[in-house]
Biotite code that builds the C-alpha atoms (Angstrom):
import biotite.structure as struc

atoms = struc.array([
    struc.Atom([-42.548, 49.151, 44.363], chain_id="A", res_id=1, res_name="UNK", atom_name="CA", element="C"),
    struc.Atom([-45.347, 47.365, 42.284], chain_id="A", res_id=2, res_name="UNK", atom_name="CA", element="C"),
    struc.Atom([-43.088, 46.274, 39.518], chain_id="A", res_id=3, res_name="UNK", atom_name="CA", element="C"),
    struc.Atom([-39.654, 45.334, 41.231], chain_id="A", res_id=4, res_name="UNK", atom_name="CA", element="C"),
    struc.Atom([-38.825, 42.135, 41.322], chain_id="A", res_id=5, res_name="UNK", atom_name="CA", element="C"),
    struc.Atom([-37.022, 40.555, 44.295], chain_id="A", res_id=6, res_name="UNK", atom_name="CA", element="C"),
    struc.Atom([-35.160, 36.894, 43.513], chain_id="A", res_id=7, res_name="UNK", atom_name="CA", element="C"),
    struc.Atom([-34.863, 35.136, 46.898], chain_id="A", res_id=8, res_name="UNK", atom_name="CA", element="C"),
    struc.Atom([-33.595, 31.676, 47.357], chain_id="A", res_id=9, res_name="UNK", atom_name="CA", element="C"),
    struc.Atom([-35.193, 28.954, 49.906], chain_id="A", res_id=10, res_name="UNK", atom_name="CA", element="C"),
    struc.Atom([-34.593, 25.454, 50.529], chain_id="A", res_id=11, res_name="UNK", atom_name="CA", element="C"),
    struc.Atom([-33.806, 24.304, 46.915], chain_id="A", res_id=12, res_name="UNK", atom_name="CA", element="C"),
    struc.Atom([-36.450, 26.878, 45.109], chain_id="A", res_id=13, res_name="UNK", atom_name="CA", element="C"),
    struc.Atom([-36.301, 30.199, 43.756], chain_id="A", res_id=14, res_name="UNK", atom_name="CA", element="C"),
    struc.Atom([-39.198, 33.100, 44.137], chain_id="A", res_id=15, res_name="UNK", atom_name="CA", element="C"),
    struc.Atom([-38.939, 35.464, 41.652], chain_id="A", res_id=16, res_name="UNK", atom_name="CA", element="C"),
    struc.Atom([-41.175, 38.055, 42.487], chain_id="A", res_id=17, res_name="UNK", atom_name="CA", element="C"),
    struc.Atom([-45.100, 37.479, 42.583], chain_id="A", res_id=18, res_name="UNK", atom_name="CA", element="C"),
    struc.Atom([-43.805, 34.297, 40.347], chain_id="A", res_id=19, res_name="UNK", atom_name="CA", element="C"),
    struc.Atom([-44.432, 30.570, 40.860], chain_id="A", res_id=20, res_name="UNK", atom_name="CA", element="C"),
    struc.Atom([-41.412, 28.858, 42.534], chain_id="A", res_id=21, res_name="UNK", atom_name="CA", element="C"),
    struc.Atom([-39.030, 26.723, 40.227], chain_id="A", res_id=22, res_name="UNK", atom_name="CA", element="C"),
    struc.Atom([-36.673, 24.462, 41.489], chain_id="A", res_id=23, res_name="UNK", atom_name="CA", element="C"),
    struc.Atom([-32.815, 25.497, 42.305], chain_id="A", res_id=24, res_name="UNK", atom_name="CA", element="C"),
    struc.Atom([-31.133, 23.215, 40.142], chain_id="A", res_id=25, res_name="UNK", atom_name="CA", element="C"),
    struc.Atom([-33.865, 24.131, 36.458], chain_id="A", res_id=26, res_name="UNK", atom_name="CA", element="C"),
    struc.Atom([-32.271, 27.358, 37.495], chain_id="A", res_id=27, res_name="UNK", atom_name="CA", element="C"),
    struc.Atom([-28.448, 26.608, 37.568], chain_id="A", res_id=28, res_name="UNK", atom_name="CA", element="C"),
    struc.Atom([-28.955, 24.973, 34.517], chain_id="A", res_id=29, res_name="UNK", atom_name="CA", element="C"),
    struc.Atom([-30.906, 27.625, 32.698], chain_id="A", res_id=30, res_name="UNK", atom_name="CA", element="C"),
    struc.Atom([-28.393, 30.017, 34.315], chain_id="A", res_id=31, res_name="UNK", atom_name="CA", element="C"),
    struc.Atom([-25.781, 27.794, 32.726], chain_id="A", res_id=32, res_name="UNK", atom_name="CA", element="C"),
    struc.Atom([-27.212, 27.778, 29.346], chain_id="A", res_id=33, res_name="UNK", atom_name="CA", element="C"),
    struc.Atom([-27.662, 31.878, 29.171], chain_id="A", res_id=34, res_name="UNK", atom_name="CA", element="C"),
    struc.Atom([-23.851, 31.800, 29.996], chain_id="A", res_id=35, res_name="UNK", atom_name="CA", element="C"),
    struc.Atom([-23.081, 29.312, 27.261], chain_id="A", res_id=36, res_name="UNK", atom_name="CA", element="C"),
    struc.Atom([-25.656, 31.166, 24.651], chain_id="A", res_id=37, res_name="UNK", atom_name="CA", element="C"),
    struc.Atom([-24.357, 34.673, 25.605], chain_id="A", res_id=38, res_name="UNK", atom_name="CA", element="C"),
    struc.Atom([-20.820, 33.093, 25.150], chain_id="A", res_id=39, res_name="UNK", atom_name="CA", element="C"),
    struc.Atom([-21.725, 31.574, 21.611], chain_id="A", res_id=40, res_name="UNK", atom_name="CA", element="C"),
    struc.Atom([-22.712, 35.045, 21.081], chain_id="A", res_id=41, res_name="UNK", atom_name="CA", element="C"),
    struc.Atom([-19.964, 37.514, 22.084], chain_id="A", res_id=42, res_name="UNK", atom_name="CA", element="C"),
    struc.Atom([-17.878, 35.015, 19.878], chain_id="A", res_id=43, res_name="UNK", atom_name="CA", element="C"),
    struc.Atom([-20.124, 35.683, 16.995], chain_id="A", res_id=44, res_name="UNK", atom_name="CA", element="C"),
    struc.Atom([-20.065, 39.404, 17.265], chain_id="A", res_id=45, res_name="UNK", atom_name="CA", element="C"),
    struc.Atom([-16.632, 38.998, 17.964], chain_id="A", res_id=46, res_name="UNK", atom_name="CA", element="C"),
    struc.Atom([-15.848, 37.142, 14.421], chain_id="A", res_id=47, res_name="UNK", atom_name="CA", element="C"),
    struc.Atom([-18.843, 39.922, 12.890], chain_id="A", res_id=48, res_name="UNK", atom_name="CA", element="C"),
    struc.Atom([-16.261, 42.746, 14.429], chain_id="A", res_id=49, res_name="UNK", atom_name="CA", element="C"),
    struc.Atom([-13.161, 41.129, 12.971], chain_id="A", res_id=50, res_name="UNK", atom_name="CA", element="C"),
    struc.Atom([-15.082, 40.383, 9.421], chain_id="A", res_id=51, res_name="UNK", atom_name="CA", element="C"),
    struc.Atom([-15.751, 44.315, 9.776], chain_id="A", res_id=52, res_name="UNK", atom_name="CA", element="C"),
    struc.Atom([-12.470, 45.551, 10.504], chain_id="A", res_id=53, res_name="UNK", atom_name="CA", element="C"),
    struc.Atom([-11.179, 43.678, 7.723], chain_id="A", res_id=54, res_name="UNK", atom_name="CA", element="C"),
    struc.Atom([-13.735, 44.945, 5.352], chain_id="A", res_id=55, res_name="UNK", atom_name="CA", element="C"),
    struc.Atom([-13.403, 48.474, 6.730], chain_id="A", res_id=56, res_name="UNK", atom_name="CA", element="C"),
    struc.Atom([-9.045, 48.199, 6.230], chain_id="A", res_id=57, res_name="UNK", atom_name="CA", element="C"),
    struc.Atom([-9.908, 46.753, 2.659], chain_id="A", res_id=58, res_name="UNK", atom_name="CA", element="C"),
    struc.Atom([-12.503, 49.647, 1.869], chain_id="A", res_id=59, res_name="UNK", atom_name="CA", element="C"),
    struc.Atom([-10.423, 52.387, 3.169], chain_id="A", res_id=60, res_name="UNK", atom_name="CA", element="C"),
    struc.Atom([-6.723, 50.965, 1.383], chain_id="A", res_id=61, res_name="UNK", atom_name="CA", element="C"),
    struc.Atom([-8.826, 51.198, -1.624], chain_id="A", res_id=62, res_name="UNK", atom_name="CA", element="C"),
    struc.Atom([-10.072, 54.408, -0.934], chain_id="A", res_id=63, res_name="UNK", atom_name="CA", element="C"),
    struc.Atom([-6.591, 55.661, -0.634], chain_id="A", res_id=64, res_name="UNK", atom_name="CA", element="C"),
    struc.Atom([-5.528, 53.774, -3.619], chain_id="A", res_id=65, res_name="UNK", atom_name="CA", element="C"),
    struc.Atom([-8.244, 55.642, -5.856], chain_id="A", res_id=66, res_name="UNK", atom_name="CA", element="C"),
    struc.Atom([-7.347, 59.097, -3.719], chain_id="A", res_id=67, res_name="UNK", atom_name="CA", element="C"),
    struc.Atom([-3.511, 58.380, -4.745], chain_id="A", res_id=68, res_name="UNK", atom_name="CA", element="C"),
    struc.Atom([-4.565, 58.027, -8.587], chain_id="A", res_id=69, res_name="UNK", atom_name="CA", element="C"),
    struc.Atom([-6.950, 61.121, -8.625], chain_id="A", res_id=70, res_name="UNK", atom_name="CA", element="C"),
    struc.Atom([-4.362, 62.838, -7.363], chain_id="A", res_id=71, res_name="UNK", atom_name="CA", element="C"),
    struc.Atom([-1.530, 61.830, -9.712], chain_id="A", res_id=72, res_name="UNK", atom_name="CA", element="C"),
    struc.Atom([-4.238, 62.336, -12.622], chain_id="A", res_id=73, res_name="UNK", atom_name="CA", element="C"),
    struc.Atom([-4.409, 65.906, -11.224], chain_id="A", res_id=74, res_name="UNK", atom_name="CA", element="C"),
    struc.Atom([-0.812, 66.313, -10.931], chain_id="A", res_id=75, res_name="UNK", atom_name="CA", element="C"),
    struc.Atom([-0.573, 65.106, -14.891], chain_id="A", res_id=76, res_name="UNK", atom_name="CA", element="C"),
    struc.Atom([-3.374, 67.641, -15.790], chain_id="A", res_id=77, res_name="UNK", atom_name="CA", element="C"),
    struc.Atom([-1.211, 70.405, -14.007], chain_id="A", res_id=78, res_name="UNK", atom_name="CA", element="C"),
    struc.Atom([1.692, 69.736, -15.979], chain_id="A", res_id=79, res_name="UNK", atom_name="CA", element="C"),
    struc.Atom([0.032, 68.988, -19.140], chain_id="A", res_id=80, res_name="UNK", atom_name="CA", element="C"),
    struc.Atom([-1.225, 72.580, -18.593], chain_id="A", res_id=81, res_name="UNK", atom_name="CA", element="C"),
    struc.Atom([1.705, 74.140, -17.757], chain_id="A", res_id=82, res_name="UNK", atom_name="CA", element="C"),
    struc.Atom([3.429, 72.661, -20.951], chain_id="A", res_id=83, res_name="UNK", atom_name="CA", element="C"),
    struc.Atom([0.525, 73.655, -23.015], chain_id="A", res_id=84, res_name="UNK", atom_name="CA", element="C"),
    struc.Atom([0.702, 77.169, -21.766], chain_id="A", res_id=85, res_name="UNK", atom_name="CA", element="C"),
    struc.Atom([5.000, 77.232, -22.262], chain_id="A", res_id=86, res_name="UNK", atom_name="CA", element="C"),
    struc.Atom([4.606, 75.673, -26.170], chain_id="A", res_id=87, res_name="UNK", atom_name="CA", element="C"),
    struc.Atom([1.653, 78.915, -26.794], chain_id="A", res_id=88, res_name="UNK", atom_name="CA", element="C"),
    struc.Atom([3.970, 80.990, -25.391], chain_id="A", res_id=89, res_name="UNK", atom_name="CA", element="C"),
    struc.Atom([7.137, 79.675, -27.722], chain_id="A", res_id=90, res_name="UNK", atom_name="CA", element="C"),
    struc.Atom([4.782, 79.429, -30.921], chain_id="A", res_id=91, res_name="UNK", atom_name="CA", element="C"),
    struc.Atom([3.921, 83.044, -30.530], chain_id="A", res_id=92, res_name="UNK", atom_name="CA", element="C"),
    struc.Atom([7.339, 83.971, -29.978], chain_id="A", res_id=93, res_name="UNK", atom_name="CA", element="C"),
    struc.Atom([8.693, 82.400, -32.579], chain_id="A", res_id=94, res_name="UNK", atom_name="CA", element="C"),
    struc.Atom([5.526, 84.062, -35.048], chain_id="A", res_id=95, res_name="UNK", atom_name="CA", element="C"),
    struc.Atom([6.415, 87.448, -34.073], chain_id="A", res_id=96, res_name="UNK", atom_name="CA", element="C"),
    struc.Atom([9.924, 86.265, -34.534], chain_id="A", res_id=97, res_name="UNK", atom_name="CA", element="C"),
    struc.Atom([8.909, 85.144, -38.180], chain_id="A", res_id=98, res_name="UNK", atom_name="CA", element="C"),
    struc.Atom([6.834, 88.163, -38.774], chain_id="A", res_id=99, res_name="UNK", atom_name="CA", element="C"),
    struc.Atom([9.812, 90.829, -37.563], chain_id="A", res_id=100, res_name="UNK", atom_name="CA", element="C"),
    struc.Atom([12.048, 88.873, -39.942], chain_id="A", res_id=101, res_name="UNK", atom_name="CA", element="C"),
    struc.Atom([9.641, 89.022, -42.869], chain_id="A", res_id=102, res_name="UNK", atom_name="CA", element="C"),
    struc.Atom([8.951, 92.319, -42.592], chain_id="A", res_id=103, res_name="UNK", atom_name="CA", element="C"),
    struc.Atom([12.746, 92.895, -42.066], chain_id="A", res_id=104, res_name="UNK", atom_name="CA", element="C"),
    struc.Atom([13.251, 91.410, -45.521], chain_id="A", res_id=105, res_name="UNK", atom_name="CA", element="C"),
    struc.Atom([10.324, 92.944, -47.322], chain_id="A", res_id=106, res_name="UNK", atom_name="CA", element="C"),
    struc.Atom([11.456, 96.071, -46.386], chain_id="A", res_id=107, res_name="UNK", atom_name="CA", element="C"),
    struc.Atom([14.975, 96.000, -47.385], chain_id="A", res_id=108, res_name="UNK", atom_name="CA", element="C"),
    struc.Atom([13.972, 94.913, -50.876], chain_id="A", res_id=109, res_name="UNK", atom_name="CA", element="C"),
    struc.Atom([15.029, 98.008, -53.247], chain_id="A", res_id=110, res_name="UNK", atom_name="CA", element="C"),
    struc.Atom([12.918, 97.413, -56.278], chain_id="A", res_id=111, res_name="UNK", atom_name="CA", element="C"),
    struc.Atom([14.762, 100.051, -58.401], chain_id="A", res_id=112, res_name="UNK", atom_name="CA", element="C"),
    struc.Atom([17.789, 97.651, -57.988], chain_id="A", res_id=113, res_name="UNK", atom_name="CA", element="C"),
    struc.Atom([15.840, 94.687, -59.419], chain_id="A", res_id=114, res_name="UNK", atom_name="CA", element="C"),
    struc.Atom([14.251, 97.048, -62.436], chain_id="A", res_id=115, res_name="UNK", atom_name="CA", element="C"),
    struc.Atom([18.028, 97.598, -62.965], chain_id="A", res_id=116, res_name="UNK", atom_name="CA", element="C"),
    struc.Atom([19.717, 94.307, -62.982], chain_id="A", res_id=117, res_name="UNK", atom_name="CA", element="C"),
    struc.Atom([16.840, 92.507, -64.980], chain_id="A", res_id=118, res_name="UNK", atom_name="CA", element="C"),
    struc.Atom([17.360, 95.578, -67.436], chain_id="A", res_id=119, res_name="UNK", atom_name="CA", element="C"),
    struc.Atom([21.204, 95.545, -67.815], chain_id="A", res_id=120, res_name="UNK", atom_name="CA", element="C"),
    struc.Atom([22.282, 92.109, -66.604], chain_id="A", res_id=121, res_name="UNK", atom_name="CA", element="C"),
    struc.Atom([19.589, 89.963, -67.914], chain_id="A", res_id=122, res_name="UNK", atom_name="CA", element="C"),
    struc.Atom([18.742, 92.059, -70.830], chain_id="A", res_id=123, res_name="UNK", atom_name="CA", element="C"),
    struc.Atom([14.980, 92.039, -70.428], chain_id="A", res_id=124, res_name="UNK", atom_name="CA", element="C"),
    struc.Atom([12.857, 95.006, -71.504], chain_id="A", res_id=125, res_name="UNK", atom_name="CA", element="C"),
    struc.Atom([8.946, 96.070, -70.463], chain_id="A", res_id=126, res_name="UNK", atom_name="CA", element="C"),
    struc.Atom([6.656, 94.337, -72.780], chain_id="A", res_id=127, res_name="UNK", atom_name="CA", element="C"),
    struc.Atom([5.775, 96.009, -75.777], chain_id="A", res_id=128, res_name="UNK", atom_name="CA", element="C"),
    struc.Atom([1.671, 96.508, -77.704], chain_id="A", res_id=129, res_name="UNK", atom_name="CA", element="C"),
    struc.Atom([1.092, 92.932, -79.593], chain_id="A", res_id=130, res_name="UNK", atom_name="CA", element="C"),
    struc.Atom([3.429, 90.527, -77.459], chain_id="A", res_id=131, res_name="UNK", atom_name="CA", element="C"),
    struc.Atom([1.141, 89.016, -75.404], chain_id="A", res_id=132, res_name="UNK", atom_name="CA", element="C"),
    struc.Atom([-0.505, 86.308, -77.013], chain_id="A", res_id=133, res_name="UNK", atom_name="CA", element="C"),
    struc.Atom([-3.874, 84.949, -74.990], chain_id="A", res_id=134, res_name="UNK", atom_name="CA", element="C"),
    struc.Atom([-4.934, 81.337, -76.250], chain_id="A", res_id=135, res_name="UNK", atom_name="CA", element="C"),
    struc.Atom([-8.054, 79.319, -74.910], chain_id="A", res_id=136, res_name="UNK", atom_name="CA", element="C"),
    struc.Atom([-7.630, 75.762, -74.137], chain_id="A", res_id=137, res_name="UNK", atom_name="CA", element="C"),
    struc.Atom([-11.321, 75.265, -73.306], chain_id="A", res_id=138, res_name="UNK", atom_name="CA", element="C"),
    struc.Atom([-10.962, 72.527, -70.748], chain_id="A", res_id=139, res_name="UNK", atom_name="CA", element="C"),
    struc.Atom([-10.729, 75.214, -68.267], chain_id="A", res_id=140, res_name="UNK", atom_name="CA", element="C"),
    struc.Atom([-7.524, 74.050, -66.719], chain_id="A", res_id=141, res_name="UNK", atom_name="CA", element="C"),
    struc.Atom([-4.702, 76.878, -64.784], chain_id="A", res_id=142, res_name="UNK", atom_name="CA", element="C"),
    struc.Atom([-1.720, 76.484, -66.990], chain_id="A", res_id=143, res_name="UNK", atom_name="CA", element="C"),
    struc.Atom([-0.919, 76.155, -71.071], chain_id="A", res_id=144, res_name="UNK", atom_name="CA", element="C"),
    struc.Atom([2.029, 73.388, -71.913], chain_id="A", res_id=145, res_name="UNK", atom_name="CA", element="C"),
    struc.Atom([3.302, 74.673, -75.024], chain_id="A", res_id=146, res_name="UNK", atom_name="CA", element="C"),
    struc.Atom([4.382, 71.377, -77.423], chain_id="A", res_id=147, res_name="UNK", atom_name="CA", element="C"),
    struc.Atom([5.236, 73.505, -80.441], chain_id="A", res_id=148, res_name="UNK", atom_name="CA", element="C"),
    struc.Atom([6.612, 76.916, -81.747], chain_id="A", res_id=149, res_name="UNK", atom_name="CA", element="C"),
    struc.Atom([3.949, 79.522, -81.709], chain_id="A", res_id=150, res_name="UNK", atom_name="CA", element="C"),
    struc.Atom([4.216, 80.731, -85.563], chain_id="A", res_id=151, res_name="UNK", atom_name="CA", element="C"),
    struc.Atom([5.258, 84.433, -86.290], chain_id="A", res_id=152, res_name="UNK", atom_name="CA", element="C"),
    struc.Atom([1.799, 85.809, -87.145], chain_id="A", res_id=153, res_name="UNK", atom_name="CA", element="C"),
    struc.Atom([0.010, 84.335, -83.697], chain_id="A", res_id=154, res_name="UNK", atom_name="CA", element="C"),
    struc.Atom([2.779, 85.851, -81.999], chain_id="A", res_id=155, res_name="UNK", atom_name="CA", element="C"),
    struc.Atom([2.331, 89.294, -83.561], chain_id="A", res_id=156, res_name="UNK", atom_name="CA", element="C"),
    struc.Atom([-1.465, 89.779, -82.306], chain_id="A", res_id=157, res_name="UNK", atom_name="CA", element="C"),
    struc.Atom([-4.356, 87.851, -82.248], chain_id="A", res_id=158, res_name="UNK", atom_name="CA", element="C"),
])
């Protein structure tokens, strides 16, 4: 009981506990001013909670904006993937394809047949001692351009 505090009224003053007495009307109008002040303040916090909630709906519309991107980023990646993986899948196809038909046509290449046609169609013959003729151009370059007849006795064997 030592520290509770008992507020009594009498004749115009207030005892507040083991306090000194104050007059009634100081304390009406300090009891009037607490209820203006904590007024001024619940409308304070009250604007602080509104400022809040509107920062809080701005913070999480952006949130879902940026969740909304990653995830159509993701989606994008996906297919990206999934095209990726369908084009490998056609390229290597298609090689085998190529490499089946190349094959194909190497194989089905009769060499005695071409012997035979150069021979009696085209008239050519197998090349003979002394017809190949091997000049040196010295500049080191892959091919010869020929800008006159090669005379009879180059021809024959050098």
């Amino acid at each position: 009981m030592a520290n509770r505090a008992v507020k009594t009224e009498r004749r115009g003053y207030v005892t507040d506990g083991n306090t000194a007495r104050k007059a009634l009307s100081e304390s009406r109008e300090s009891n009037r001013l607490r209820v203006v002040h904590a007024r001024r303040v619940r409308a304070e916090k009250h604007r602080h909670n509104v400022a809040y909630l509107f920062f809080l709906t701005v913070s999480l519309a952006a949130g879902a904006v940026v969740l909304a991107y990653y995830i159509m980023l993701q989606t994008q990646i996906t297919n990206s993937a999934q095209r990726i993986s369908s084009l490998e899948r056609q390229l290597s196809d298609l090689t085998k394809e190529n490499d089946e038909t190349y094959n194909q046509i190497n194989g089905n290449i009769d060499l005695e047949e071409i012997r035979r046609i150069a021979i009696s169609e085209y008239g050519m013959r197998y090349v003979e001692e002394g017809q190949i003729v091997t000049y040196s151009d010295g500049g080191g370059s892959d091919y010869v351009r020929q800008k006159a007849e090669i005379p009879e006795s180059d021809a024959r064997g050098r």
